[in-house]
N, C-alpha and C positions, 0 to 999 in steps of 0.2 A: 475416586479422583478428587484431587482439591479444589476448594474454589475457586483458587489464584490462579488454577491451572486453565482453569473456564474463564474466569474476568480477561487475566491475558489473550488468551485467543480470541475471546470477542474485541478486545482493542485491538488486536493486529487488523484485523480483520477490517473494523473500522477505519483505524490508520491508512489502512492500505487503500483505503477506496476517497478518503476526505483530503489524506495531505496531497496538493499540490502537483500534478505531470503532465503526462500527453495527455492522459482522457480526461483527467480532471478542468483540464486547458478545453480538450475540442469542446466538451458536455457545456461549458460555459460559454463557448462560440455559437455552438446549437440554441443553446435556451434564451441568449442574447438577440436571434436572427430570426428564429421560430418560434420559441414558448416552449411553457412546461410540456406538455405534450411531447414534442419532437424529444426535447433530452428526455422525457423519461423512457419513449422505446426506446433511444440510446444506449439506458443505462440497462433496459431490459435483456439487450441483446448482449450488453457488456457483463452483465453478469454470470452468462457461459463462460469466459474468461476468465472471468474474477474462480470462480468455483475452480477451473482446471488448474490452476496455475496454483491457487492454495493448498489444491491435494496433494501436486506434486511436492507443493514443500514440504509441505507437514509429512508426506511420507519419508523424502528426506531426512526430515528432522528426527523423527522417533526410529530411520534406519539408524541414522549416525550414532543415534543413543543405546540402541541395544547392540551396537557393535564396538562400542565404548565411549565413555565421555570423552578422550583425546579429538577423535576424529569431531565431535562436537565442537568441540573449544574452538580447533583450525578453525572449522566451518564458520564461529563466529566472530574472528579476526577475520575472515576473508569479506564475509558478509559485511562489517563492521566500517574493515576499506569502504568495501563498494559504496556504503551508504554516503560514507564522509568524501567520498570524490562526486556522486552525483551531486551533493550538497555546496560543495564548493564548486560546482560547476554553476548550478541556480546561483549562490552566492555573487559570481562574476557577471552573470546574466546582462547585459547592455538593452538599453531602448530598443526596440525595432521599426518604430516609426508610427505615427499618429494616421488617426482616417484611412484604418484598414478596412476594407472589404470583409462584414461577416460571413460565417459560413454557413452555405446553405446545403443542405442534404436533403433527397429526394426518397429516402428509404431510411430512417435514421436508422427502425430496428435490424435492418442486416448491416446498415455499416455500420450498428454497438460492436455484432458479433465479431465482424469480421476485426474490428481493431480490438476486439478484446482476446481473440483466438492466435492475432497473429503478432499483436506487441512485443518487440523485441524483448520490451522490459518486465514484463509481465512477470514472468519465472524469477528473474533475480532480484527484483524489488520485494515480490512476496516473500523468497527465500530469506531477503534479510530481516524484513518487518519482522517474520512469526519468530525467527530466528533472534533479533534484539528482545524482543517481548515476553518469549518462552527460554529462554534461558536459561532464567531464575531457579525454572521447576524442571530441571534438565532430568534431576534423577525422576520423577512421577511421566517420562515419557515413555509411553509404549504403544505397541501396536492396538492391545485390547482397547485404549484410549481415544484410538484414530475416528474410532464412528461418532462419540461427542465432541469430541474435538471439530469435525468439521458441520456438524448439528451448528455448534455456536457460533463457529466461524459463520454458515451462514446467516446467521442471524443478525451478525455483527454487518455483515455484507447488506443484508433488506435494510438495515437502520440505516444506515450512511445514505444506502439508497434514496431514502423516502427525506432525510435532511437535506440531501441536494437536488431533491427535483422540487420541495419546498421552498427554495430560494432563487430556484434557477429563472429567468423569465424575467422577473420582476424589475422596472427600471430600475430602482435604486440598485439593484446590483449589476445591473449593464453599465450603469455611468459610474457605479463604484469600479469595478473590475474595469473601465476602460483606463482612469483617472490613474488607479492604483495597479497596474501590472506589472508592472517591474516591483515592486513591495513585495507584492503577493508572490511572484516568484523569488525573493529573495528569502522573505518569512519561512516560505518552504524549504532551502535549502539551511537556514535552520534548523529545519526539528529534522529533519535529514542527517548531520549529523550528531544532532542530541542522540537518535538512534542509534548511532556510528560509536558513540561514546559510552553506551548500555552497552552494546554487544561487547566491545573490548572490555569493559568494566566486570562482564560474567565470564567472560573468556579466558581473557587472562591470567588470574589467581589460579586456576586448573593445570594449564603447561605448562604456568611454576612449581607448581606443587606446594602450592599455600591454599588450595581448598581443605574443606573442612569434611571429614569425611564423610 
């Protein structure tokens, strides 16, 4: 297995837990209200989540691959959409209003789980992330693959982990993140479709038939 194939999956992976969403949002309303503590059960419980939802991609991904690159390529113009419309949806994103009520949670680690088990987004944001990310190394995709593959992924998953329960809590990032929320969710809907822009960039050349054999 190549190494690009492993570096990619640990940034997906990363990606998928640092850029920007619901949980990225509530984990910072938790660690804002209650401290590191509280988001890090959060993310402990969120990362039942995080792990199912990746496996289903990834097995996705290395199906679509040994059942040919075609169905790949679609896969990553579809995923590619999706990224670049949730993108331009944070893009549009509006104020919602000053001196909100944080949130507080009495159980953070069942409700990581629960919003990590039950996230609408869960499956199709992971699907696109590994999906723009692993691309590249479309032909090196197999199933013999799948047990390092998600070795690293969760690796990539503990690291993010352990980078946002590091900053979470902390006032300067309560009054940064209060000052700058609308940024922050626009930044995000940036690299949202910088993603959107890789996946059609690996996709494409394929259904044309200008890949390189």
């Amino acid at each position: 297995m190549s190494e690009t194939l492993l570096v990619s999956a640990f940034l997906a992976a990363l990606s998928y837990t640092l850029i920007p969403g619901p949980a990225f949002l509530a984990l910072l309303g938790i660690g804002a209200g209650q401290g590191r503590k509280a988001g890090a059960l959060f993310m402990g419980g969120h990362l039942a989540g995080d792990i199912v939802w990746s496996t289903l991609a990834l097995v996705a991904i290395v199906g679509a691959r040994s059942i040919g690159t075609a169905i790949f390529d679609i896969l990553g113009l579809f995923c590619g959409a999706y990224l670049a419309w949730i993108g331009w949806t944070a893009l549009r994103a509006r104020p919602k209003g000053e001196n909100r009520a944080l949130l507080t949670v009495e159980r953070p680690l069942r409700r990581g789980l629960i919003f990590g088990l039950t996230n609408p987004k869960g499956y199709p944001v992971a699907l696109a992330t590994f999906t723009a990310l692993l691309a590249g190394s479309a032909n090196a995709l197999e199933f013999n693959a799948l047990p390092m593959l998600l070795a690293v992924s969760l690796i990539g998953f503990l690291v993010a982990d352990v980078i946002l329960i590091a900053i979470i809590g902390a006032s300067v990032v309560r009054r940064f993140y209060r000052r700058h929320e609308l940024a922050i969710v626009r930044l995000s809907g940036l690299l949202f479709i910088g993603f959107a822009a890789q996946a059609v960039w690996h996709a494409a050349p394929g259904l044309f038939g200008v890949r390189k054999p």
